[in-house]
C-alpha positions in Angstrom: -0.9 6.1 -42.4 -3.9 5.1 -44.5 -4.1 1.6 -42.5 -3.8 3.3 -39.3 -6.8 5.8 -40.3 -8.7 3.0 -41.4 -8.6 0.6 -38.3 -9.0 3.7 -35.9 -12.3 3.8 -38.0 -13.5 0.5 -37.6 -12.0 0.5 -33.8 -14.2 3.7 -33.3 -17.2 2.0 -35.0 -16.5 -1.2 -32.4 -16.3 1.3 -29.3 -19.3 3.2 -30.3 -21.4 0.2 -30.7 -20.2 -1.2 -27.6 -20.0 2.1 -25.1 -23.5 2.3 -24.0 -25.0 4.8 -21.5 -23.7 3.6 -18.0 -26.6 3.4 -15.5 -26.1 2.6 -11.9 -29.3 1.3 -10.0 -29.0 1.4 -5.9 -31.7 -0.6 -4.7 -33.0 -3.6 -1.8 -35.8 -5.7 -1.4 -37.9 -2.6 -0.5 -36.9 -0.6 -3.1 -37.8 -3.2 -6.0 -41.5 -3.3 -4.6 -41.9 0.0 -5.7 -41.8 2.1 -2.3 -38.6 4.1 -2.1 -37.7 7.3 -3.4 -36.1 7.4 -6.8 -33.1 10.0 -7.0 -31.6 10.3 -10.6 -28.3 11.5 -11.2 -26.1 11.7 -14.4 -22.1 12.5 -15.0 -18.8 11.8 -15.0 -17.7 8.3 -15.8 -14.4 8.3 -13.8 -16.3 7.7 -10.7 -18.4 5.1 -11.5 -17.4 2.4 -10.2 -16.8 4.0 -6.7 -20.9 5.3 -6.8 -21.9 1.9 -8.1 -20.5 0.3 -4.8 -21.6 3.4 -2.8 -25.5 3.5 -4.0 -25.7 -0.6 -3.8 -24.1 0.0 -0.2 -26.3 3.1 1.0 -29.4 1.4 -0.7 -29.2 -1.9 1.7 -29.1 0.7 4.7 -31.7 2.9 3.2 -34.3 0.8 1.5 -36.3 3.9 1.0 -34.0 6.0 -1.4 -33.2 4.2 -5.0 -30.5 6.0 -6.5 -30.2 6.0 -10.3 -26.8 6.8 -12.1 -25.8 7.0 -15.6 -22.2 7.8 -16.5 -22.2 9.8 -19.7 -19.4 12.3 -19.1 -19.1 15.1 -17.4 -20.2 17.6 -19.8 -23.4 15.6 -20.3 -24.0 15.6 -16.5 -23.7 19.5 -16.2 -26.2 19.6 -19.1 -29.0 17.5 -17.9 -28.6 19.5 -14.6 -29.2 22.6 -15.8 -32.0 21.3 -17.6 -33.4 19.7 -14.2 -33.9 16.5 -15.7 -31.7 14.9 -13.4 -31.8 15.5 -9.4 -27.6 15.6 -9.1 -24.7 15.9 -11.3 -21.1 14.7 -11.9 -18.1 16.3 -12.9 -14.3 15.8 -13.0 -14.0 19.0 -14.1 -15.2 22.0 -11.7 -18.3 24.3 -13.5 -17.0 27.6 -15.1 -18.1 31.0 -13.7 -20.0 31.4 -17.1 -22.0 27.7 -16.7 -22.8 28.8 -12.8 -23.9 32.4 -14.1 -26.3 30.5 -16.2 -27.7 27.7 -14.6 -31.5 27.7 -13.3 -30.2 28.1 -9.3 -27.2 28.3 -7.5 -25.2 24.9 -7.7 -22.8 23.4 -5.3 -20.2 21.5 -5.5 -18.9 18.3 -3.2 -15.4 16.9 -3.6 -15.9 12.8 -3.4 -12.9 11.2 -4.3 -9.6 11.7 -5.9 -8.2 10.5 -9.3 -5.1 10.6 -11.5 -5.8 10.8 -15.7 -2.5 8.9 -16.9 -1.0 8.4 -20.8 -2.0 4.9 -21.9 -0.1 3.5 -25.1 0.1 0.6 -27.5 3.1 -0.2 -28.7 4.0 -4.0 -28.9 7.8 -4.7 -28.2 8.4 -1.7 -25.6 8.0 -3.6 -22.1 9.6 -0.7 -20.3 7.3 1.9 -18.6 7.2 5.1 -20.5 8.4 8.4 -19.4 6.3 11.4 -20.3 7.1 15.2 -19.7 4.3 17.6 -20.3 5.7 19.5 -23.4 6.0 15.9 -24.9 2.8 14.9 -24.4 1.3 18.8 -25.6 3.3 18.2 -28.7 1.5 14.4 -29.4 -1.9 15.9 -29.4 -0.9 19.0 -31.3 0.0 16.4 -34.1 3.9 18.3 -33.7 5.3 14.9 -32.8 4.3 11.9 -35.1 6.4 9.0 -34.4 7.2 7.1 -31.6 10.8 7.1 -32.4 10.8 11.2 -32.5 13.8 12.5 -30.3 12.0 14.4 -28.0 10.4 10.7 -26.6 14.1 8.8 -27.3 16.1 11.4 -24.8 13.6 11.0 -21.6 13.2 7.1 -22.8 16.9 6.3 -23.0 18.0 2.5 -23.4 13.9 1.6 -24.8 14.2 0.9 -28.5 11.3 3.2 -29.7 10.0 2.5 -33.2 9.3 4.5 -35.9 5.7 3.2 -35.6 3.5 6.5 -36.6 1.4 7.6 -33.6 -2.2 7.6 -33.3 -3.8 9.5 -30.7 -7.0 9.0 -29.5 -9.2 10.9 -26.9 -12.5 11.7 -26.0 -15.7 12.3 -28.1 -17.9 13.7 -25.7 -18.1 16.4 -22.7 -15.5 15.4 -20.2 -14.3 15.9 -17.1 -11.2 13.5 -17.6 -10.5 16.0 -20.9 -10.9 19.0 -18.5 -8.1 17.2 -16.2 -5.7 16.5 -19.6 -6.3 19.8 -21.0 -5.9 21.6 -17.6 -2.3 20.1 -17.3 -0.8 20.4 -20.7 -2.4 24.0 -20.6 -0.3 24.8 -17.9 3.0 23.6 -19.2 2.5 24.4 -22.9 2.0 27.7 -24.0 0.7 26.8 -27.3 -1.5 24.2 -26.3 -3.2 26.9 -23.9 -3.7 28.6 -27.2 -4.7 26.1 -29.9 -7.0 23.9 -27.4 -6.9 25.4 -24.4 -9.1 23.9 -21.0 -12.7 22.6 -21.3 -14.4 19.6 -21.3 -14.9 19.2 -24.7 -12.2 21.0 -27.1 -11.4 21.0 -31.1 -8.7 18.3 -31.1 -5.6 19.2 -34.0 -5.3 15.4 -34.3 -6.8 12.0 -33.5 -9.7 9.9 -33.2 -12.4 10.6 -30.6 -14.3 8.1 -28.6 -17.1 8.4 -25.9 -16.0 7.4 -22.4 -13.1 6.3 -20.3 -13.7 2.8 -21.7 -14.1 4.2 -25.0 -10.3 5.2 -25.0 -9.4 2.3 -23.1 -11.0 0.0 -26.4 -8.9 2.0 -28.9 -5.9 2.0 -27.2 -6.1 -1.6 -26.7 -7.2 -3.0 -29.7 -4.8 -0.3 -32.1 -1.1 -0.8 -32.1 1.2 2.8 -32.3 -1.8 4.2 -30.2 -2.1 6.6 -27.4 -4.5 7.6 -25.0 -5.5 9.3 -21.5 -7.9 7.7 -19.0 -8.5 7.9 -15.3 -5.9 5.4 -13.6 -8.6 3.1 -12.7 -9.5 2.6 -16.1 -5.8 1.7 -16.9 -5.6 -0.9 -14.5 -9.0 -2.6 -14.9 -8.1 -3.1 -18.6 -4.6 -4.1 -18.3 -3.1 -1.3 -20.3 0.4 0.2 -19.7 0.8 3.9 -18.8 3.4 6.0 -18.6 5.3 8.0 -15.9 5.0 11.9 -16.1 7.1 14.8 -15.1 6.2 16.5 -12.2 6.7 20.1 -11.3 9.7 19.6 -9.2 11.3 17.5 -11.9 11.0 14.0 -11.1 8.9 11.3 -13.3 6.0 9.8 -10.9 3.4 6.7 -11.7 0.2 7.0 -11.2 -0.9 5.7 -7.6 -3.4 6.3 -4.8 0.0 7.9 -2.8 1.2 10.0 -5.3 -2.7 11.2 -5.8 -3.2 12.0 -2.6 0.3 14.0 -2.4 -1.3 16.3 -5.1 -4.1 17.3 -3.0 -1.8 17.6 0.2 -1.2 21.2 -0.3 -4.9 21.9 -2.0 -6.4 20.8 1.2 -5.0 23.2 3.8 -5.9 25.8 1.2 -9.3 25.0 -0.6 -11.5 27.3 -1.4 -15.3 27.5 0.3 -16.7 26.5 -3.4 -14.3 23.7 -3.5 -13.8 24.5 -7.4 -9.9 23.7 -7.1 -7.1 22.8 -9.6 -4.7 19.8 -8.2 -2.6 19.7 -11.4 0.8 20.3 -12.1 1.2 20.6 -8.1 4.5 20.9 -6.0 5.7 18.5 -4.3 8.4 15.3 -5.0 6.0 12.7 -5.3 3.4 14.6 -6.6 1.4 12.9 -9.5 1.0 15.7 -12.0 -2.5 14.9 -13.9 -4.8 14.4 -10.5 -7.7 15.9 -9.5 -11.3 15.8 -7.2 -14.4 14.6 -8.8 -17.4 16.2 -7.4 -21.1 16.3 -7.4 -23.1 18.8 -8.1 -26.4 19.6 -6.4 -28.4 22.5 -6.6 -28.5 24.6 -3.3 -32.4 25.2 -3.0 -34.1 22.6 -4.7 -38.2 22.7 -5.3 -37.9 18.8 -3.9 -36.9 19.1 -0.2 -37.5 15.6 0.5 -34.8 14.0 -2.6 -32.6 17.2 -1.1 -32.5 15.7 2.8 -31.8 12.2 1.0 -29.0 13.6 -0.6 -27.6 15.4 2.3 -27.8 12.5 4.0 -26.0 10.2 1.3 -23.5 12.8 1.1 -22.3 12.8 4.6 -22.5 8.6 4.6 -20.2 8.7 1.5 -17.9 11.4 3.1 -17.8 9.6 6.2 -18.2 5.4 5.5 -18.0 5.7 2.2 -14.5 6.8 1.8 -13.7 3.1 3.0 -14.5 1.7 -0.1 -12.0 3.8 -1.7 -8.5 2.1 -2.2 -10.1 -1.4 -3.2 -11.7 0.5 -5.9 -8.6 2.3 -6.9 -9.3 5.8 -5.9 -7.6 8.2 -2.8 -9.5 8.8 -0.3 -10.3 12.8 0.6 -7.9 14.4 3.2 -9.7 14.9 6.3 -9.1 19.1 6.6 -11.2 18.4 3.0 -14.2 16.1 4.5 -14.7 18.3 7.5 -14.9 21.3 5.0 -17.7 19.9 3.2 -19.7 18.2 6.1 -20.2 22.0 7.1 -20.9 23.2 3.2 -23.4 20.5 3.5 -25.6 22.7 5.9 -26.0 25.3 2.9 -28.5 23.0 1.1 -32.0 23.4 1.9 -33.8 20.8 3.3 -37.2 22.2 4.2 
């Protein structure tokens, strides 16, 4: 156990060193020589890669808006929006009644894409894909379940030679939305996690080792053997890092894909409420994936800067409308139409003059 504490040490010290402040810079020939508008944003770090393509794509059409980006979590987004040191936010995880009732203005939020947090693990030897239920994965991060040979992972895992490797868990250090995600789920399927940890974007974790960002986790769980993690699915894939099926609400174990993330929402869609603050988790459906959600962004209804607000409408209906092209290459789901055509109208709400 000692070892294990001590490389998840160093491992944290690596990821810390490396995980640097994310920033996206949309910009053209036009924008470099100092003429377009400069729109800063900060958030989640789930979507980054989609709003890296979509602010280098919208900046070639729009030479005059420069759109600058930097992915440190959700919670850190919400923040430097409130403070107005930022123009928009980004969050995985919708804004609680209490952060709206305190904010500086009325802020609104815009469903962009859709994503699916998954379990990533390390152990060397098991080939097979994991299967997860909820209650097993409530009881890793509760610190109730310690080995990777415990019988509660053996009986859904039957025929995988599990070994009695001790399990380290690893999750995030700072605000996040992809923490909101985990924390909504196992919240809703343990009782006793809803009590010990319960859901917010940054929590008191019983166990583990913390690390800032998606790619944060993703370096732990990687580099540690006997580890496990949770990451947007996007992260998982880029690094090459096995994940595990999970339970669903109707029974049956589901992997992570654009199909079954978009069966989540199916039933969110026809239903979604005019704030669009909405939980997809745990949702009903066969081939539902149980740990997806929306990632929005935030702006504030009535901002003092009309001009950066009418750039922002106007980026917002491109990446509704164009922008949800780019989706599936970049390993995200797309929104569901009933959705889009929802928040091309919510759209009007912001004023632009």
């Amino acid at each position: 156990m000692r070892i294990l504490r001590l490389l998840f040490i160093s491992l944290l010290a690596l990821a810390c060193a490396k995980e640097e402040t994310t920033t996206t810079t949309a910009t053209s020939g036009t924008a470099a020589s100092g003429n377009a508008t400069v729109i800063n944003g900060a958030g989640a770090t789930f979507p980054n890669p989609i709003y890296t393509k979509w602010f280098s794509e919208y900046g070639k059409l729009h030479p005059n808006a420069q759109v600058n980006y930097q992915a440190i979590g959700s919670g850190g987004g919400i923040k430097q929006l409130s403070a107005k040191t930022v123009f928009f936010g980004a969050t995985d995880g919708p804004m609680t009644d209490d952060q709206l009732k305190a904010a500086p203005g009325p802020f609104l939020h815009f469903p962009t894409v859709l994503g699916g947090v998954v379990p990533i693990y390390n152990i060397p030897g098991v080939t097979s894909q994991l299967k997860f239920t909820g209650p097993v994965l409530a009881d890793i991060y509760l610190g109730k379940i310690k080995k990777w040979n415990d019988p509660a992972i053996a009986k859904i895992n039957a025929g995988v030679n599990l070994p009695a490797t001790e399990i380290g868990v690893a999750h995030r250090s700072d605000g996040s939305g992809t923490t909101y995600i985990w924390c909504d789920y196992l919240s809703k399927v343990s009782p006793e996690y809803k009590q010990k940890v319960g859901v917010n974007t940054s929590v008191n974790w019983p166990v583990g080792v913390g690390a800032k960002g998606n790619d944060g986790v993703s370096g732990i769980v990687k580099q540690t053997p006997g580890s496990i993690g949770y990451v947007e699915l996007i992260y998982a894939s880029q690094n090459n890092i096995a994940f595990g099926q999970v339970q669903n609400k109707a029974g049956k174990f589901v992997t992570a894909s654009l199909d079954s993330v978009t069966a989540a929402a199916a039933g969110a869609a026809a239903n979604m409420p005019e704030d669009f603050r909405v939980s997809i988790t745990n949702a009903d459906g066969d081939s539902a994936y149980p740990i997806s959600s929306f990632t929005w962004i935030l702006l504030y209804q009535n901002s003092d800067d009309k001009q950066r607000a009418a750039m922002m409408v106007d980026f917002m209906k491109w990446a509704l409308a164009d922008g949800q092209n780019y989706t599936k290459d970049l390993g995200y789901a797309p929104l569901p139409k009933e959705v889009v055509d929802k928040e091309m109208s919510a759209l009007g709400k912001i004023v632009v003059q």
